[in-house]
N, C-alpha and C positions, 0 to 999 in steps of 0.2 A: 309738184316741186320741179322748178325749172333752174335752168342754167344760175348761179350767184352773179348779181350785179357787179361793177365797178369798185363798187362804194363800199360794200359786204365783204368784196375782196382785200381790198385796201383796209381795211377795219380787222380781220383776219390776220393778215401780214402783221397788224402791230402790237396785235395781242400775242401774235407768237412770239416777236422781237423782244417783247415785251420780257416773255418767259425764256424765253434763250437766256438775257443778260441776268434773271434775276439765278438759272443755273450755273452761271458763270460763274455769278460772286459767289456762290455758294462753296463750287469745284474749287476755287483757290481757297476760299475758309479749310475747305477738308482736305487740300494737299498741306498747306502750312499745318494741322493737325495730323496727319500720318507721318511729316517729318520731327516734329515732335516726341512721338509716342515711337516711331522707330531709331530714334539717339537713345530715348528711356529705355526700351529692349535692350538696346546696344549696352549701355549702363548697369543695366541690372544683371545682364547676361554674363558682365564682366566679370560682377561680384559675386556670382553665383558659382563661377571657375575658379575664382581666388578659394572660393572657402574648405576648408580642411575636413568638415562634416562629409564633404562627398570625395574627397578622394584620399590619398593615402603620407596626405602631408600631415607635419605635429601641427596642432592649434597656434604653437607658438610661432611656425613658421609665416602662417595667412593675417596676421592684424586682426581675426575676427574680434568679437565681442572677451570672451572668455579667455584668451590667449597669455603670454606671460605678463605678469604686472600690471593686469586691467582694473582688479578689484572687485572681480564677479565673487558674489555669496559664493562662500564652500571653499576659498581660496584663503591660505594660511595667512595671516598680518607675518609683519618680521619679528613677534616676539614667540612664534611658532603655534601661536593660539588662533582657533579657526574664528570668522568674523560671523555676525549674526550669532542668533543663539536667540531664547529665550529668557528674559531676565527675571529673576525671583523663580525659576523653577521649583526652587529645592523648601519652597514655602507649599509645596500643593505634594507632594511627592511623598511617596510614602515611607522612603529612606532620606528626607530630604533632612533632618536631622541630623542623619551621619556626615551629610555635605555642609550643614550651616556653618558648621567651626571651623569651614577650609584642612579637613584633612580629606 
């Protein structure tokens, strides 16, 4: 195995050039995606500070989910009756009798 020709060399050079520029395109694909997905951290990082579950604020203070006046299950309507439920309970139930007539 002797010394690479001219030619070999030159052939060489432009398979690397070749792969240089296909890493290039690649390097800017995957910066515009680390700037991306580092605004998302940023984002979620936010809401995860806002939220009351971790620190020692009321739910009503953070807007989460559950918080005053959202309408999450288990929260009162205005007429002081809790929302959900099961309907027709009182047909399977084994005092459901003394509830049919609404006493």
């Amino acid at each position: 195995m002797g010394r690479p020709s001219y030619d070999e060399l030159a052939a060489l050079v432009v398979a690397q050039a070749t792969i240089i520029a296909d890493q290039a395109a690649r390097i800017e694909v995957l910066k515009s995606q680390v700037e991306a997905l580092t605004g998302r951290i940023a984002e979620l990082e936010a809401r995860l500070a806002a939220t009351s579950k971790n620190w020692s604020r009321t739910p009503s203070s953070d807007g989460s989910r559950c918080g005053a006046g959202s309408g999450c299950i288990g929260r009162r309507s205005g007429d002081g009756r809790a929302s959900g439920g099961r309907s027709g309970w009182a047909d399977t139930h084994p005092l459901g009798w003394l509830m049919a007539d609404g006493r």
